[in-house]
C-alpha positions in Angstrom: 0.0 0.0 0.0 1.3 3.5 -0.8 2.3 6.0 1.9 0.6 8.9 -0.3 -2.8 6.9 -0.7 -5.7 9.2 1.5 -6.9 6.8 4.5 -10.8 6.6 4.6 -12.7 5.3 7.5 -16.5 5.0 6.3 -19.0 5.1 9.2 -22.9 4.8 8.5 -25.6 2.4 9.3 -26.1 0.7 6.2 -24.4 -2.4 5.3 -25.2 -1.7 1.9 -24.5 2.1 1.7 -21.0 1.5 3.4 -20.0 -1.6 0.6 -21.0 0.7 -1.8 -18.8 4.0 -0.8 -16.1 1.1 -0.4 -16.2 -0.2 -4.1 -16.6 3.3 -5.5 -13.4 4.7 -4.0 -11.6 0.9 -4.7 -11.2 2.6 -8.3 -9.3 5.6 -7.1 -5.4 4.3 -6.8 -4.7 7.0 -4.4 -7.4 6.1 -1.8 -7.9 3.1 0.3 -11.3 2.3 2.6 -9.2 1.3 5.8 -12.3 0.6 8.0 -16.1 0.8 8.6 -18.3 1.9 11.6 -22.4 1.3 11.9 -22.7 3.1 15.3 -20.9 6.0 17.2 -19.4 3.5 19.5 -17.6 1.4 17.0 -16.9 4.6 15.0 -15.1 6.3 17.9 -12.8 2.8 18.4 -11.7 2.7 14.4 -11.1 6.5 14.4 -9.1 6.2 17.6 -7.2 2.8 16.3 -6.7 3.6 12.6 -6.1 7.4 12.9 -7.2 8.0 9.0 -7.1 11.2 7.2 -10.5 11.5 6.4 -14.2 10.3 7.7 -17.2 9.4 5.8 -20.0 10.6 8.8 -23.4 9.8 7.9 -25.9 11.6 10.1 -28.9 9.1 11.1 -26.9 7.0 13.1 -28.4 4.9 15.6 -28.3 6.1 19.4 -25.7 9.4 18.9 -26.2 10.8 15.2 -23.9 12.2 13.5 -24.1 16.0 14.4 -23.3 14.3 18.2 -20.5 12.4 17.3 -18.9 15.0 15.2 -17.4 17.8 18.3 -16.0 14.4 19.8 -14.2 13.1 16.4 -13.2 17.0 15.9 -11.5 17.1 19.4 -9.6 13.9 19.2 -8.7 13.6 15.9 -7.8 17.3 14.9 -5.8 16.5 12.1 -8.6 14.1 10.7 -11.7 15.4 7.9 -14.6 14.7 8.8 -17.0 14.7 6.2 -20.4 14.4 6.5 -22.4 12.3 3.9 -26.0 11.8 4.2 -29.4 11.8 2.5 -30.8 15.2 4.0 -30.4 18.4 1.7 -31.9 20.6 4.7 -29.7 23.8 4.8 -29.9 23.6 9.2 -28.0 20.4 8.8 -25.2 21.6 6.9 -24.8 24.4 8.1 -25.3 22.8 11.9 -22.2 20.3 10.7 -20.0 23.3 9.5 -20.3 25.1 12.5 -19.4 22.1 14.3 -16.2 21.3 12.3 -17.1 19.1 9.5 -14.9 19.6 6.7 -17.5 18.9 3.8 -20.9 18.0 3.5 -22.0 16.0 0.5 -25.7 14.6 -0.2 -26.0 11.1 -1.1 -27.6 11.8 -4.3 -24.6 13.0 -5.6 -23.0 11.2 -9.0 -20.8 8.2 -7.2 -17.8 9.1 -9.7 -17.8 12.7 -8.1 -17.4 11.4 -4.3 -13.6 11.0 -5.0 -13.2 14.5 -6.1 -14.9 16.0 -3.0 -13.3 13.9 -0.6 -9.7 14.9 -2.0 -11.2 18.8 -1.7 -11.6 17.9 1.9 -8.4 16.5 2.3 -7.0 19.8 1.1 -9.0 22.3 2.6 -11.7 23.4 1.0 -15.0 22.4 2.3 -16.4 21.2 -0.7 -20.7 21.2 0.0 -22.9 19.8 -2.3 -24.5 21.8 -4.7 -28.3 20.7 -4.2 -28.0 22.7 -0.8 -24.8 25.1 -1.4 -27.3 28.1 -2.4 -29.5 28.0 0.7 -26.6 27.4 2.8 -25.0 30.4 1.5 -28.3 32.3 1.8 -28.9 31.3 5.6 -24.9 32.0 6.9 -25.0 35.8 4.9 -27.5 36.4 8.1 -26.0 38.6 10.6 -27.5 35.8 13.1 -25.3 33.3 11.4 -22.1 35.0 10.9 -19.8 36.4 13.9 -18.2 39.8 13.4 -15.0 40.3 12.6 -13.2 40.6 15.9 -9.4 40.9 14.4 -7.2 42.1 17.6 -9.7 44.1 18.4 -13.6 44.4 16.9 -14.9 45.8 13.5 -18.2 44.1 13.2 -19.1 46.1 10.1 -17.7 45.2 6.9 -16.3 48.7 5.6 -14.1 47.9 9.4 -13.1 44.6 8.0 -12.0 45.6 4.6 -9.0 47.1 5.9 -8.0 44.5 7.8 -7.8 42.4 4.4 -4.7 42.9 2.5 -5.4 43.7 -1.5 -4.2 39.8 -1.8 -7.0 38.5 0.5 -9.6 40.5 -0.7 -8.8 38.9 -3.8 -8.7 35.0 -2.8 -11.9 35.6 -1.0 -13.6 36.7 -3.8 -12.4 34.0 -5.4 -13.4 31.8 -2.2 -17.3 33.3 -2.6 -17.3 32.5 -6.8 -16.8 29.0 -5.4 -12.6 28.4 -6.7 -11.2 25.6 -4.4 -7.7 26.0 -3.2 -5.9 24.6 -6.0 -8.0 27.0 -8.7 -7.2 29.7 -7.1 -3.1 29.3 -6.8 -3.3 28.7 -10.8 -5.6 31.6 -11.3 -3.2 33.9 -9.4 0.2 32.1 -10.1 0.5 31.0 -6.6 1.3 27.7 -5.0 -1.7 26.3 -3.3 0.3 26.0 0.3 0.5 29.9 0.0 -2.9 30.1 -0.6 -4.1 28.2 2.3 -2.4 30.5 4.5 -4.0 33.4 2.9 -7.1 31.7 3.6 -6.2 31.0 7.1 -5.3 34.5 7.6 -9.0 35.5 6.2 -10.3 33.0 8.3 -9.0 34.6 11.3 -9.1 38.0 10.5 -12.7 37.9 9.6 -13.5 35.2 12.9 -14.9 33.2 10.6 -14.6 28.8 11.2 -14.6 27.9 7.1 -14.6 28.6 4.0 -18.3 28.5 3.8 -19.1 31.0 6.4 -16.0 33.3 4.5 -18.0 33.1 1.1 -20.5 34.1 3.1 -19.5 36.8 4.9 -18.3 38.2 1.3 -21.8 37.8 0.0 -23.1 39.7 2.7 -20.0 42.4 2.6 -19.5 42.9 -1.3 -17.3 46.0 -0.5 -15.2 44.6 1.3 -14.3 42.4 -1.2 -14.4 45.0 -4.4 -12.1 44.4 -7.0 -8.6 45.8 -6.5 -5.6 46.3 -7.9 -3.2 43.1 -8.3 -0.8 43.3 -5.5 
């Protein structure tokens, strides 16, 4: 087995849902199902035992669902993704799993061959969300209920505050970040490497007090001039 393949616990309560995640990623030579949970119980003992790099978290589980076993995976295995996939396209959900750390959440009725895609997206950072519930998702978080204010060293809540706590640069990747560009589009749209964009975006991130990507796009949504086109730095 390759060091470089992406480790990939799958943990729902469907025999049949979990042996077909596990043949649909068997085609991908950089990925390898490692191990599978039906329960919170036996999903905490595989996480904790096999340490992968990415989860597979459905949310109807039996006795703790998902959304209740996610904070727990989050604080033990911080350097783990948690994606959530399930059959419910309700914005609340997603946006509830977001909030709570998930690193992705992706609807069952999604084409199988585009799983693999999303779940390296995940690996790499960039939240991917399905797009059956990416618009209302969007809609909901541009609330000011949903979204914190900024709060960089000191407060600016407004977004005229916040745009000059974004560099020219940042301003741009989050516009980018709001059109919907992963990580990877965004380094070759600019001529950066995509390590140097990531901690652009975890500068945004924390400049803006912000959790993910998602809630950044939008806060841009919400705050378009912050976010006007500038200049290339």
């Amino acid at each position: 087995m390759s060091k470089n393949r992406l480790r990939i616990l799958v943990v729902d309560d469907h025999p049949l849902v979990r042996n077909g995640i596990r043949q649909v990623l068997s085609l991908e030579p950089d990925m390898e199902v490692v191990g599978e949970a039906g329960d919170d119980q036996e999903a905490l003992r595989l996480a904790r035992e096999l340490r992968p790099d990415v989860i597979l978290l459905d949310l109807a589980l039996p006795r703790r669902t998902g959304l209740e076993l996610l904070p727990r995976l989050r604080e033990e295995l911080p350097e783990t993704q948690v994606v959530i996939l399930t059959y419910s396209a309700s914005e609340q959900d997603a946006i509830a799993a977001l909030q709570a750390g998930a690193a992705g959440y992706l609807v069952k009725s999604m084409a199988p061959e585009a799983l693999a895609a999303r779940i390296r997206e995940a690996f790499r950072g960039d939240v991917p969300v399905s797009g059956s519930v990416m618009r209302n998702v969007l809609r909901a978080m541009s609330t000011p209920s949903e979204l914190p204010p900024p709060t960089p060293g000191g407060q600016p809540g407004a977004g005229e505050a916040a745009e000059s706590l974004l560099s020219p640069r940042e301003a741009q990747i989050l516009r980018r970040i709001a059109a919907g560009n992963t990580n990877r589009e965004i380094a070759e749209q600019l001529g950066l490497s995509e390590n140097t964009v990531k901690n652009y975006v975890k500068s945004i991130l924390a400049k803006l007090n912000l959790e993910n990507r998602v809630q950044a796009a939008a806060w841009a949504l919400n705050n378009p001039w912050a976010v006007h086109e500038a200049d290339e730095p």
